[in-house]
N, C-alpha and C positions, 0 to 999 in steps of 0.2 A: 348697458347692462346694469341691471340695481346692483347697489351698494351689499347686501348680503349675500348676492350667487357669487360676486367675487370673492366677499372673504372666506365664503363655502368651496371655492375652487383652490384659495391661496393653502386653506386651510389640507386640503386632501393633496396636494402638492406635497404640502411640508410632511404629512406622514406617510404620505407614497415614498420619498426619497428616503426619509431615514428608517423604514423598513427592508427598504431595499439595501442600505450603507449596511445595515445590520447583519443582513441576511446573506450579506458576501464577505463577511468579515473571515478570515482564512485560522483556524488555526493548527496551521502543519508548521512543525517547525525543520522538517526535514521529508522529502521526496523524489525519490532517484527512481527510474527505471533503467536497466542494462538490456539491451537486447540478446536475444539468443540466434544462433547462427541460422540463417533459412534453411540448411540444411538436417539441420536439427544440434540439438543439448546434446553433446559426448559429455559421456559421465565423469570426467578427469577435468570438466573445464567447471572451474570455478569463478563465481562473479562474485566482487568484494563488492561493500558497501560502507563507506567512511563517514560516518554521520558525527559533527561533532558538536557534542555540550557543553553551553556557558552556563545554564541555569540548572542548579541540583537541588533547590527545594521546589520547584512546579513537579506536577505527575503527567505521565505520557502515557500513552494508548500503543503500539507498535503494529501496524500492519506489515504484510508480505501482500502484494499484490501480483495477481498472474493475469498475463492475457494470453489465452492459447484459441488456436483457429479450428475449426468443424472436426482436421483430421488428425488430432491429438484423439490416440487406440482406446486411453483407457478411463475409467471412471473418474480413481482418484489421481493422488500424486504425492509420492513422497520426497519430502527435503530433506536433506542433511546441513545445519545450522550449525556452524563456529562463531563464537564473539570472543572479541579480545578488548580488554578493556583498556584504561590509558596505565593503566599499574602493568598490564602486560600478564594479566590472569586471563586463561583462557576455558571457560566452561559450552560443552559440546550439548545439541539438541536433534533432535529428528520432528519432524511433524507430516499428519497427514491430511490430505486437501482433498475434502472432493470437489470436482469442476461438472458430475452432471450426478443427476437422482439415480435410484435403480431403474428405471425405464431409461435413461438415456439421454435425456432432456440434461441441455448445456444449464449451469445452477447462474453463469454471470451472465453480464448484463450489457447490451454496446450495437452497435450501430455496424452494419456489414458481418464481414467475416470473422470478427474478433471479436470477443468478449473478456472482461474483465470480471474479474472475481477476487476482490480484496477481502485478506482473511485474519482478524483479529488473531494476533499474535500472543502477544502482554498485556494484559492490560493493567493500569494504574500502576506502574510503575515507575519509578524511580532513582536516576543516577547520582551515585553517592562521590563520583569526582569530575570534575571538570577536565577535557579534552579528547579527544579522538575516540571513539570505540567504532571498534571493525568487526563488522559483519560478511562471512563467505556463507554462501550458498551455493549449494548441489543437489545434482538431482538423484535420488534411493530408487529410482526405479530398474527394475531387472537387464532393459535391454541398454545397449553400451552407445547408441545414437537414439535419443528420444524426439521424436518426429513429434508437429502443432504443438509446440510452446513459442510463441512472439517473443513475450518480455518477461521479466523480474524485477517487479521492483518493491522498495522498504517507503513506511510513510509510518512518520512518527509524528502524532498528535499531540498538543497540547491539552489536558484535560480542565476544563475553568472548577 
């Protein structure tokens, strides 16, 4: 083999791999999912989330990821959101999710019968102390067993 297709091979090596090194570089600094009972989400059960932070001057992104199955009834989906911080301040949120369009059509994305649809929460924000903050999640929808929800889970990004 000539002397130049090799160093033309060594050369597309070395930036095949460090596009690939790059391009799997992670930056989640937290990722939990709790599952939800196959019988379905009762409204009274609450799923915690203990994410904790060392670093308070980086910025984070917050998701709430959902995987729910075909026979989840309805469009959207509402949360009920508690955080508690490490001082033991506690500030309450609601938010609402759609998981398909007005036709119908599932909005996430996955392989089989589940689909995932992770939903920007916060973004660029900020934790101004160091240690534990707890996150409960519920479910604000009407009926008191909520049938096709799989999982819940929180995914907190590092933002560069």
């Amino acid at each position: 083999m000539p002397e130049k297709i090799k160093r033309n091979k060594i050369h597309f090596l070395l930036i095949a791999g460090i596009f690939f090194f790059v391009s799997c570089v992670n930056n989640d600094a937290y990722f939990q999912y709790q599952s939800v009972s196959p019988q379905g989400w009762c409204k009274d059960s609450v799923l915690i989330f203990d994410i904790p932070i060392t670093d308070t001057i980086s910025t984070y992104n917050l998701y709430v990821n959902i995987r729910n199955r075909g026979e989840y009834p309805y469009q959207n989906l509402w949360l009920f959101l508690q955080k508690m911080t490490p001082d033991s301040i506690i500030t309450k949120d609601s938010i609402e999710l759609y998981l398909a369009d007005q036709r119908g059509k599932w909005l996430g994305s996955g392989l089989g019968s589940i689909l995932e649809m992770p939903v920007l929460y916060n973004q660029n924000i900020q934790f101004l102390l160091k240690g534990n903050y707890e996150y409960k999640i519920q479910h604000g929808m009407r009926d008191s067993v909520l049938i096709g929800i799989n999982d819940i889970g929180m995914r907190l990004e590092k933002v560069n």
